[in-house]
matplotlib code that plots the C-alpha trace (Angstrom):
import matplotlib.pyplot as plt

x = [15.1, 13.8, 13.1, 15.5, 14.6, 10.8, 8.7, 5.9, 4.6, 3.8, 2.5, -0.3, -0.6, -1.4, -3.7, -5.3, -6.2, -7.9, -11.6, -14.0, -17.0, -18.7, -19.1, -17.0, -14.3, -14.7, -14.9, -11.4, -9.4, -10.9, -9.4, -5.9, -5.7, -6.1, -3.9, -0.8, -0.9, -2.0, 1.4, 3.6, 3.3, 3.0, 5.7, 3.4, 3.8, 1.1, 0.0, -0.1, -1.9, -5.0, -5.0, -5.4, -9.2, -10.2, -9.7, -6.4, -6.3, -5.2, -5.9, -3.2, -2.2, -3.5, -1.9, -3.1, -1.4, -1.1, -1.3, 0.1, 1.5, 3.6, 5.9, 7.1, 4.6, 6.4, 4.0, 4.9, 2.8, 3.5, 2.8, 0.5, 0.2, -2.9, -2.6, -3.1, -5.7, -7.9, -7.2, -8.7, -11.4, -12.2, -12.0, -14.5, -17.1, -17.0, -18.0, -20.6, -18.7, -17.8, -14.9, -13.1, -11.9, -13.4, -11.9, -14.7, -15.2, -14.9, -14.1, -11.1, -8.8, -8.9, -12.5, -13.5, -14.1, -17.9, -17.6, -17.7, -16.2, -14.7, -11.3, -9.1, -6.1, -2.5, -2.3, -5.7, -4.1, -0.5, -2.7, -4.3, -0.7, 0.6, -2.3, -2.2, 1.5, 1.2, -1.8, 0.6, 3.8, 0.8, 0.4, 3.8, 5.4, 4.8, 6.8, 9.3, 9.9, 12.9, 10.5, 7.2, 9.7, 10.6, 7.6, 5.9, 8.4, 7.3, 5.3, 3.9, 7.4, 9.0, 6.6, 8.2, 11.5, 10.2, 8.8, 12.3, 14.4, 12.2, 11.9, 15.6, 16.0, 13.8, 16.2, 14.3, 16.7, 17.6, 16.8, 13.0, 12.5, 13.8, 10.6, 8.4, 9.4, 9.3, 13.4, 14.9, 18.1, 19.5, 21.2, 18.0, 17.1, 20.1, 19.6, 16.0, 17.5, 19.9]
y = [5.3, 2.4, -1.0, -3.0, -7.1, -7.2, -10.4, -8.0, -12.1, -12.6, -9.0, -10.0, -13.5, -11.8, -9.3, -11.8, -13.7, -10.8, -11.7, -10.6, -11.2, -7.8, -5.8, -3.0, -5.6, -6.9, -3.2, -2.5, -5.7, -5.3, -1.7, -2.4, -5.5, -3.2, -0.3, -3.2, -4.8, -1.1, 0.8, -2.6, -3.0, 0.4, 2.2, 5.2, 7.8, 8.3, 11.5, 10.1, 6.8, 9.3, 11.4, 8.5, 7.7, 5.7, 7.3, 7.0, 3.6, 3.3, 0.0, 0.3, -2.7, -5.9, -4.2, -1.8, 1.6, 3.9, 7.8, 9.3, 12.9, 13.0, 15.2, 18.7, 18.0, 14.9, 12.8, 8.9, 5.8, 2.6, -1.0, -3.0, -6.7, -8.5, -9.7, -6.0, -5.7, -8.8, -7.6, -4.0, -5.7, -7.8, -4.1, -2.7, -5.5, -5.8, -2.4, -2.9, -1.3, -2.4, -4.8, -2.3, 1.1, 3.5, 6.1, 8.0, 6.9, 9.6, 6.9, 7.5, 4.5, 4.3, 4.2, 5.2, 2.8, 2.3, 2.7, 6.0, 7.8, 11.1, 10.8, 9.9, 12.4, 11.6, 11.7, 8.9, 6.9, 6.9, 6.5, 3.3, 1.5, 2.7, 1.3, -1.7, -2.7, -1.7, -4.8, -7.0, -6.4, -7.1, -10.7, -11.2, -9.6, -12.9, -15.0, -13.0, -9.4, -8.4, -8.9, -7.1, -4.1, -4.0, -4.4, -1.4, 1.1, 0.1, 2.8, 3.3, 5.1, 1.6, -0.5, 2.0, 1.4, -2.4, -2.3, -1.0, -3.6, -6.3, -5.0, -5.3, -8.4, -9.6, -8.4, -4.6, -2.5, 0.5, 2.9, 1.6, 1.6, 4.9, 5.9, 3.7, 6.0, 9.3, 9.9, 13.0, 11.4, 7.7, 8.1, 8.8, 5.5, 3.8, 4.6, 2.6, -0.3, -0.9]
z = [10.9, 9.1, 11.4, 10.0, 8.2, 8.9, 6.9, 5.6, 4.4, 7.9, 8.8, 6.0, 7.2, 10.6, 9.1, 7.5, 10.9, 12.3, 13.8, 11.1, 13.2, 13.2, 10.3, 11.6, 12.0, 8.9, 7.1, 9.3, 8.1, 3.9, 4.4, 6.3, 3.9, 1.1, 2.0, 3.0, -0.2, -2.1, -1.0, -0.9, -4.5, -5.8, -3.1, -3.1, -0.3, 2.1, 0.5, -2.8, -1.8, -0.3, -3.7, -5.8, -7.1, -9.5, -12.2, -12.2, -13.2, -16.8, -18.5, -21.3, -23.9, -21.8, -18.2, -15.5, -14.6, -11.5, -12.6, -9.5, -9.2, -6.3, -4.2, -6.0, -8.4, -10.0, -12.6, -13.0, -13.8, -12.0, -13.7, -11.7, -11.1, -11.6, -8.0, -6.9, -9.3, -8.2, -4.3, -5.6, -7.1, -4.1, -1.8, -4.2, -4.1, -0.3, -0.6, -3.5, -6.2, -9.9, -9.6, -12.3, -12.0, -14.3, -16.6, -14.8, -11.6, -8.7, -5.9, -4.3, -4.4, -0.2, 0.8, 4.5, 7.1, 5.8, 2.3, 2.6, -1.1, 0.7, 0.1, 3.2, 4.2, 4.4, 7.9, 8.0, 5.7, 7.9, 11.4, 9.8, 9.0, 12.3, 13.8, 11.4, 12.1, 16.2, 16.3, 14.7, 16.9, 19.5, 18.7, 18.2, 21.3, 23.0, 20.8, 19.2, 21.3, 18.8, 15.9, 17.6, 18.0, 14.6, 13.3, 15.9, 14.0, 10.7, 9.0, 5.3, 4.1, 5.4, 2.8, 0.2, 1.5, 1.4, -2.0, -3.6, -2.0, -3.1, -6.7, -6.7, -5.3, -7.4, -10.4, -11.3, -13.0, -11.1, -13.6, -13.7, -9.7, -10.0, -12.4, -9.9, -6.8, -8.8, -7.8, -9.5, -8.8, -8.7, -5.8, -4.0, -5.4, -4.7, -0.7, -0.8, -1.5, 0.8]

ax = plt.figure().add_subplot(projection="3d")
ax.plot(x, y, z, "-o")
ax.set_aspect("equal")
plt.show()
């Protein structure tokens, strides 16, 4: 079940008061910073989020594009913002690569903890949100126990939950959130969003 009206804004504001002191720390918070903000915008699944590299990045008439093929084999490409893009450029940097994706690049998309370019599994990918959003509900249990709750049941298939409720809010046609989440049916879609 999903965890109900959580402010992903102040998830990320919280991530992004992590203590960067150490390097390790700072590697951990440029990756769970990333990964937030990657499968927010782009409502990948976790599986989908570990296979993507670089290469998959499409630069096409002025705008960037996610190839992605995703569950039962399904092929779709997924407009991205040049917010995402800037954050993706700042991930690669930290880690000394070229702010761009290239056509040829081997990079995954999800670098390991030290840069490393072996591609991270599903399973890594869904540990470090889990492990992500359990921190959060941490520094907020204090204040708002309700909130910390809802936020400890948050997982990565809640920020695609998260990311088709917002693109409707925000006044996406169905049809095209549909194509964004690789739905055979609408009615799959339609369920998301509410």
């Amino acid at each position: 079940t999903l965890p109900g009206p959580c402010p992903l804004g102040e998830v990320l504001r919280i991530v992004d008061s992590w203590p960067q002191d150490t390097m390790r720390e700072r590697q951990r918070y440029e990756r769970v910073r990333w990964i937030l903000r990657f499968l927010y915008e782009t409502a990948l699944r976790a599986a989908e989020a570990a296979a993507a590299g670089e290469r998959d990045f499409q630069h096409i008439r002025g705008r960037w594009w996610l190839h992605t093929v995703g569950k039962g084999g399904v092929e779709g490409t997924i407009p991205l913002s040049d917010g995402l893009m800037e954050d993706f450029a700042r991930y690669r940097c930290f880690y000394g690569l070229s702010g761009v994706p290239t056509v040829d690049g081997k990079a995954p998309t999800i670098l390991g903890i030290a840069g490393r370019s072996s591609p991270l599994t599903p399973t890594a990918v869904y540990q470090i949100v889990k492990d992500a959003f359990r921190r959060v509900a941490d520094s907020l249990q204090e204040k708002d126990g309700a909130k910390a709750t809802r936020v400890r049941r948050a997982s990565t298939h809640w920020l695609r939950h998260t990311a088709a409720t917002h693109q409707a809010e925000d006044g996406t046609p169905i049809h095209h959130i549909q194509q964004n989440l690789r739905h055979s049916s609408i009615g799959t879609t339609s369920i998301y969003i509410h």
